[in-house]
C-alpha positions as CSV (number, residue, x, y, z in Angstrom):
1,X,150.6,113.2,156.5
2,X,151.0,113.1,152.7
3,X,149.0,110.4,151.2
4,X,151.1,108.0,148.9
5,X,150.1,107.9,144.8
6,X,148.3,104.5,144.2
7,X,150.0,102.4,141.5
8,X,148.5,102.6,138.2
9,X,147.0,98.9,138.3
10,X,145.2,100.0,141.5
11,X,144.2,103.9,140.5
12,X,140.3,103.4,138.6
13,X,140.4,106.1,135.6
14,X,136.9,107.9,134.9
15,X,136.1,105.6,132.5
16,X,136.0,102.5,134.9
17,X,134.1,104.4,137.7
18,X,131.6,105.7,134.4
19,X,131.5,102.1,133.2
20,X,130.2,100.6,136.8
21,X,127.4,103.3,137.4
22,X,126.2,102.3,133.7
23,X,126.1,98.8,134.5
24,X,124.5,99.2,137.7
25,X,121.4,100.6,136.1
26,X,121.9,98.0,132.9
27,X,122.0,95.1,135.2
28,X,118.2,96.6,137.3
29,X,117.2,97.2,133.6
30,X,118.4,93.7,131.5
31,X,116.1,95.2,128.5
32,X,119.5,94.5,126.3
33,X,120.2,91.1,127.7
34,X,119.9,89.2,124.0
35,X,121.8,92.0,122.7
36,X,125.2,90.7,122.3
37,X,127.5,88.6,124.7
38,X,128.1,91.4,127.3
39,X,125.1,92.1,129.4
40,X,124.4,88.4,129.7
41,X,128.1,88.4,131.0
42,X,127.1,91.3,132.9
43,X,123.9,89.4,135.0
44,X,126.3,87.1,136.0
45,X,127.9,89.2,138.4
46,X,126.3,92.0,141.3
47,X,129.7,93.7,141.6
48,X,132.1,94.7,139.0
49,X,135.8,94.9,139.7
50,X,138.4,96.8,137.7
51,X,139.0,93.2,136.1
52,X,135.4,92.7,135.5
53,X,135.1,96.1,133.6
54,X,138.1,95.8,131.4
55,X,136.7,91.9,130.7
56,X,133.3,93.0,129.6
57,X,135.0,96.0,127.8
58,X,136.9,94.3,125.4
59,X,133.8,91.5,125.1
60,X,131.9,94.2,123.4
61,X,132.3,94.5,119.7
62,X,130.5,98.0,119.7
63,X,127.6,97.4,117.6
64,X,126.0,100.5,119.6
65,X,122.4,98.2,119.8
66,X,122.4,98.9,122.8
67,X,123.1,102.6,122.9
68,X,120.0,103.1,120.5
69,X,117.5,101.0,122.4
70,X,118.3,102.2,125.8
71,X,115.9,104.7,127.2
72,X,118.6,106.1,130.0
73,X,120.7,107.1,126.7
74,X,121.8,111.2,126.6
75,X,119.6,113.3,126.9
76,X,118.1,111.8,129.9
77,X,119.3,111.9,133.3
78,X,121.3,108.9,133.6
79,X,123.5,109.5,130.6
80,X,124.2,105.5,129.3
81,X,126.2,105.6,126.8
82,X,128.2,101.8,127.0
83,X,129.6,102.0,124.0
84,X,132.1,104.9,124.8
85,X,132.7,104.1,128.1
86,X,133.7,100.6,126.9
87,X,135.6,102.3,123.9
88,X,138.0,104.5,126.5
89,X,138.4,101.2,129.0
90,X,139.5,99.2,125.6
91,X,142.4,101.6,125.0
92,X,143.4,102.0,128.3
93,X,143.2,98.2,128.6
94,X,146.3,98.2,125.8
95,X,148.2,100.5,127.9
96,X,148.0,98.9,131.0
97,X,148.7,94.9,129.8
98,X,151.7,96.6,127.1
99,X,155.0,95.2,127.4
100,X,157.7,97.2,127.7
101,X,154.9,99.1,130.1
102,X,156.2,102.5,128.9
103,X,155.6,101.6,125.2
104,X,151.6,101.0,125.8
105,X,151.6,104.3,127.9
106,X,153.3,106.2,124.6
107,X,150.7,105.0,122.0
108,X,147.6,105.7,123.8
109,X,145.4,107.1,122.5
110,X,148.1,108.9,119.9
111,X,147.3,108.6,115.8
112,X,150.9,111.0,116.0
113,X,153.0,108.4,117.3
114,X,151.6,105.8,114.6
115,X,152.1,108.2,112.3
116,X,155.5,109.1,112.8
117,X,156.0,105.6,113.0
118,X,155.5,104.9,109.8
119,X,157.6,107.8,108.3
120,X,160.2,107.0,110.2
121,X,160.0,103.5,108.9
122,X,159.9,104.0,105.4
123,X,162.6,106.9,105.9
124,X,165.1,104.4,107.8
125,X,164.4,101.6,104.7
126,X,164.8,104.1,102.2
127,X,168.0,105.7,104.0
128,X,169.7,102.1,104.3
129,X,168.3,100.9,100.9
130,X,170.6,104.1,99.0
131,X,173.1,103.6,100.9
132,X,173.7,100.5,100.5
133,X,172.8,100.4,96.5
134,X,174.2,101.2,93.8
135,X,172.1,103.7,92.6
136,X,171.7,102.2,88.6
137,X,170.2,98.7,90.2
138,X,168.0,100.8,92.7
139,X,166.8,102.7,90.0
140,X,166.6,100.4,86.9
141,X,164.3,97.4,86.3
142,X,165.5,94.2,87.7
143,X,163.9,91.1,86.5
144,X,164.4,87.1,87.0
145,X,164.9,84.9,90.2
146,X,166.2,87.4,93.5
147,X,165.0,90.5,91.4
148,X,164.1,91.9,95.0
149,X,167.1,90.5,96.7
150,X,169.0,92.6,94.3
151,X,167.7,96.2,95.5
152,X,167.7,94.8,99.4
153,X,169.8,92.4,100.0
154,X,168.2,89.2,101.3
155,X,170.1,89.3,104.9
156,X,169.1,93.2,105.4
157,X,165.2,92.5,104.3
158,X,165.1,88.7,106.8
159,X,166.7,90.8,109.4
160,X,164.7,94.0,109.7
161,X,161.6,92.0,109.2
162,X,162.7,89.3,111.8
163,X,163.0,91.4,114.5
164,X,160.2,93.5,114.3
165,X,157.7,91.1,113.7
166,X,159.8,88.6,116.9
167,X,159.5,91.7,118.6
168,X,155.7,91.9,117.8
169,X,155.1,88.4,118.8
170,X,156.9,88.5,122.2
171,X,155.5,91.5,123.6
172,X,151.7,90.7,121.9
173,X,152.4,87.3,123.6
174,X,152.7,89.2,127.4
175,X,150.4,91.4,126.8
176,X,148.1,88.6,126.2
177,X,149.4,87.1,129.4
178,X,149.3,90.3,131.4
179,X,145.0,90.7,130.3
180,X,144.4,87.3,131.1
181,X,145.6,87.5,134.3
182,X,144.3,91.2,135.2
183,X,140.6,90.2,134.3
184,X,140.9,86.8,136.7
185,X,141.8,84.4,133.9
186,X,139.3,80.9,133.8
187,X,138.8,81.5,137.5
188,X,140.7,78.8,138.1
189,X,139.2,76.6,136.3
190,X,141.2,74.8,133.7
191,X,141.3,74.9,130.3
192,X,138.7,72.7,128.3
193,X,138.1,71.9,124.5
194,X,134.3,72.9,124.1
195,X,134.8,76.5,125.1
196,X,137.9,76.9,123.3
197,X,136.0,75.8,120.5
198,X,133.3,78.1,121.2
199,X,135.3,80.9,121.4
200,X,137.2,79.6,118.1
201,X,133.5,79.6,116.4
202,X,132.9,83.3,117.4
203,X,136.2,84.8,116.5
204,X,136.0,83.6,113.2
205,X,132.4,84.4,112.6
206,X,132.9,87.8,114.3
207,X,129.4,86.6,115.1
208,X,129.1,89.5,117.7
209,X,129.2,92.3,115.3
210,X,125.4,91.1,114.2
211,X,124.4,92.9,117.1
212,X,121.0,91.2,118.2
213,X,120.9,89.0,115.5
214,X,120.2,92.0,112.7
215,X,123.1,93.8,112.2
216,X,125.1,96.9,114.1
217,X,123.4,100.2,114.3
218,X,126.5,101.6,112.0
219,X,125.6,104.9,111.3
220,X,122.4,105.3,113.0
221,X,119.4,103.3,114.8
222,X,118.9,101.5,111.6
223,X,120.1,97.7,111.6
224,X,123.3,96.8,108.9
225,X,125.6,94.0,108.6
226,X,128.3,96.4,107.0
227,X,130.8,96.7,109.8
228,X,130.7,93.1,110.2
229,X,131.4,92.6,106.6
230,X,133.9,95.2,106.0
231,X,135.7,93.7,109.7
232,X,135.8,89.9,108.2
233,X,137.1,91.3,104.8
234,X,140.1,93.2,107.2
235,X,140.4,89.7,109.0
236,X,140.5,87.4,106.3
237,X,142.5,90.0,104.3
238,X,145.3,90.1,106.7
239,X,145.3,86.7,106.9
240,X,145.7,85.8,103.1
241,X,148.5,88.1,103.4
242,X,150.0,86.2,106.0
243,X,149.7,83.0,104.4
244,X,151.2,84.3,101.4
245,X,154.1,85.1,102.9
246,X,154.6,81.6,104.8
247,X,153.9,80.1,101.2
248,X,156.9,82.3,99.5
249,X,159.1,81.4,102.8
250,X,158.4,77.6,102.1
251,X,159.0,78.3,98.4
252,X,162.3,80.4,99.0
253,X,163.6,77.9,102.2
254,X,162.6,74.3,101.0
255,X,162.0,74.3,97.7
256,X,164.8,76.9,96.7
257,X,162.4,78.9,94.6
258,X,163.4,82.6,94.9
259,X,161.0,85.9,94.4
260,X,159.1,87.2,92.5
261,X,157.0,84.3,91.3
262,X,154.5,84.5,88.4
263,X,151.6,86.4,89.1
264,X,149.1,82.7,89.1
265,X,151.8,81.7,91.7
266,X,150.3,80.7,95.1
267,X,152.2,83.4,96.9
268,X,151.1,86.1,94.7
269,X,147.3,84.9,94.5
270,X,146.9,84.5,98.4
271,X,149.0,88.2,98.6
272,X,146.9,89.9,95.7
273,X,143.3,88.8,97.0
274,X,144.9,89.3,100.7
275,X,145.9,93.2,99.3
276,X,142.4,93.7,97.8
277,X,140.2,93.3,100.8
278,X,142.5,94.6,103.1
279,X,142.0,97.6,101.5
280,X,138.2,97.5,101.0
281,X,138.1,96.3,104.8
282,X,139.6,99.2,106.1
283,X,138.8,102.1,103.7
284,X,135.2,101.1,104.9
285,X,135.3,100.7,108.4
286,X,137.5,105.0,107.9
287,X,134.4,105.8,106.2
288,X,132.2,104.3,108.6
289,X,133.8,106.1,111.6
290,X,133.9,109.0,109.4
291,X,129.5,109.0,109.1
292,X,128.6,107.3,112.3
293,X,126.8,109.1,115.2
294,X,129.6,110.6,117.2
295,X,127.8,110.5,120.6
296,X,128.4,106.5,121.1
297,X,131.8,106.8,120.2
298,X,134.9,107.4,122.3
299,X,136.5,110.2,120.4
300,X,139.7,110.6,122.0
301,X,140.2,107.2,120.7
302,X,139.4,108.1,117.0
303,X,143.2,109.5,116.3
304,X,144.9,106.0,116.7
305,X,142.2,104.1,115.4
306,X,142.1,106.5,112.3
307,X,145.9,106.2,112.2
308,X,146.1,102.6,112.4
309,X,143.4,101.9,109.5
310,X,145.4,104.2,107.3
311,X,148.7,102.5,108.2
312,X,146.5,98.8,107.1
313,X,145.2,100.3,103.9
314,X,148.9,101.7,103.2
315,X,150.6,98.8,103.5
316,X,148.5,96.8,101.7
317,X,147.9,99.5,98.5
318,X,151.6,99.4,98.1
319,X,152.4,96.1,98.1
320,X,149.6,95.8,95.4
321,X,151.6,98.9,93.7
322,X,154.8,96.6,93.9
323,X,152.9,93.8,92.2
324,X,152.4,96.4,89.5
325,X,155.4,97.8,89.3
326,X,157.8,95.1,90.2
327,X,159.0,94.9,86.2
328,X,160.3,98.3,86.3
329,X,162.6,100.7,87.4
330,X,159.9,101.9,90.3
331,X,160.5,98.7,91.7
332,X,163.4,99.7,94.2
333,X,161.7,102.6,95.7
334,X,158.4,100.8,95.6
335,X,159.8,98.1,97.7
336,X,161.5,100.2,100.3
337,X,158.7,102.4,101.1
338,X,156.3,98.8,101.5
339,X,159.2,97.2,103.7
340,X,159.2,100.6,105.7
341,X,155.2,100.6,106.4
342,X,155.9,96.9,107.1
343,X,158.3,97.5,109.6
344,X,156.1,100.7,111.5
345,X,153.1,98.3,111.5
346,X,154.7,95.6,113.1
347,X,156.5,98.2,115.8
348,X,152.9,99.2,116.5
349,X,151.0,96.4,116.5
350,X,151.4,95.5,120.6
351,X,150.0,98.6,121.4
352,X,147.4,99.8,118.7
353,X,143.7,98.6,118.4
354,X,145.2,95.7,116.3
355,X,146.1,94.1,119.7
356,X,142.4,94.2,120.4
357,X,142.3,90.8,118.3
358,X,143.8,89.0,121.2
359,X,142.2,90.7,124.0
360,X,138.9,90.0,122.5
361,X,139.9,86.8,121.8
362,X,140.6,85.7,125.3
363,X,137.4,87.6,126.7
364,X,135.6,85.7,124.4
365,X,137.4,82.6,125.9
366,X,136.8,83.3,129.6
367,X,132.9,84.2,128.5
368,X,132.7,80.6,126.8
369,X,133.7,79.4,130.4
370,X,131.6,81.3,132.2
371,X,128.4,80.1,129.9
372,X,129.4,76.3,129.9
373,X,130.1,76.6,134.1
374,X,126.7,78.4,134.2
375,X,124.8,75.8,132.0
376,X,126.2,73.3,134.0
């Protein structure tokens, strides 16, 4: 009789059967139990399901302390390497919690898709912004109130942006969902305000990319706070960015004050700064990956990551190239070719590494439950 294909949710890749030998020997081991927030997560449990795996997977921040201190690491025997293993189960993790499904299965693991992504975006804004444009206001320099408005017309930029980034939210929004309940949620415990707050604490202080307290073993077994630095410039990057552009929609909506503003303007200030360590956050963390030691890392993960830190520094280098430009006739081609990377990062954010902010997040959540239920 033929035997029936198990459904994905119930089929364990490699990676999970991998990740529950290594933590079998961690958990007789416990030498890396103040490493970080995982292996104490880890001795709370004597069996690992595919929930626990993909929990503990996305609670590691892959400061590779571990893989340096542990004496089962390649070349002996045992082979622990953690920190790939966990890598793989991360991406497959945004595969299997994507919404649509098919979308997460599309980007894994593939830098191409990205890629193409973001061609195809700037290639469609480009495309619509000619065709649509007389070509001596696309070309020539506009200035005053609505100066952008006057290359793309305010209803065509609201409406691609709109959607992509409503799109972004919903499907972020069940993926979030999805993980949450995959990896058994608060175990049915409800919700409380002290472990939110502790998980608040940890996400802003990325305080689990300081390893055992020194640092992440970047590029090799030596200790460094770099990664954690360059990852809270990234962080707090994007999110200047984002509050710039909620200050310009208050300004433009409200107040009736219409783009571009002057350059000491709120909206320009918070975008600027936002622009400057975005880039600085992500051209080091592509460095980092690119002088690492390769044996703790996943690397048929590297493609997308590599691709989605180039699509990050992209959009952020030419938006400060806009800034620049936005007095002369570059402007229009300038602000096409930003509102195309725009549009691709937002398309690909559900189903990149960038949706590892709220995975984490909620492992960080249920592991602040765990701790104050354990405590108490």
């Amino acid at each position: 009789m033929q035997e029936t294909e198990a459904p994905r949710a119930e089929r364990e890749s490699d990676a999970m059967i991998e990740a529950r030998r290594n933590l079998e020997v961690c958990n007789a081991c416990r030498y890396c139990e103040s490493y970080c927030a995982v292996f104490p997560a880890m001795a709370m449990r004597r069996e690992f399901s595919t929930g626990d795996l993909t929990h503990l997977a996305n609670l590691c921040h892959g400061c590779k302390g571990c893989y340096h201190a542990c004496q089962y690491a390649p070349p002996h025997a045992f082979g622990i390497n953690l920190p790939a293993t966990f890598s793989t189960i991360r991406q497959e993790s945004y595969a299997t919690y994507a919404w649509p499904a098919g979308m997460g299965g599309a980007f894994e693991r593939n830098g191409t898709l990205v890629s193409l992504l973001a061609a195809l975006g700037v290639a469609l804004v480009l495309i619509l912004t000619a065709a649509l444009q007389d070509p001596t206001v696309l070309y020539s320099a506009q200035r005053g109130e609505g100066a952008f408005f006057r290359v793309i017309p305010l209803w065509l930029m609201m409406g691609i942006a709109g959607i992509t980034f409503g799109y972004a939210i919903i499907a972020m929004a069940i993926g979030g969902v999805r993980y949450w309940r995959g990896t058994g949620g608060s175990g049915g415990a409800p919700l409380a305000a002290a472990p939110v707050a502790d998980a608040a604490v940890d996400i802003v202080t990325l305080r689990n990319l300081g390893g055992g307290g020194h640092g992440c073993n970047d590029v090799d077994d030596s200790f460094a706070m770099q990664k954690r630095w360059l990852h809270q410039a990234m962080f707090g990057g994007f999110m200047l960015c984002f509050a710039a552009t909620t200050v310009g929609a208050i300004y433009h909506n409200i107040f009736g004050w219409h783009s571009p503003y002057d350059f000491l303007s709120l909206p320009v200030q918070l975008g600027t700064w936002g622009g400057v360590f975005l880039c600085i956050g992500t051209a080091g963390l592509i460095r980092l990956k690119i002088v690492t030691d390769p044996v703790p890392v996943a690397k048929q993960v590297l493609g997308g990551e590599y691709a989605m830190l180039l699509l990050l520094f992209l959009v952020s280098a030419t938006g400060l190239l806009l800034l620049a430009v936005r007095h002369t006739g570059a402007m229009g081609v300038m602000l096409a070719i930003h509102l195309g990377l725009v549009l691709a990062l937002f398309v690909a954010l559900p189903y990149s590494k960038m949706v590892h902010g709220v995975y984490r997040g909620l492992a960080l959540l249920r592991n602040a439950q765990e701790k104050r239920r354990t405590a108490g």
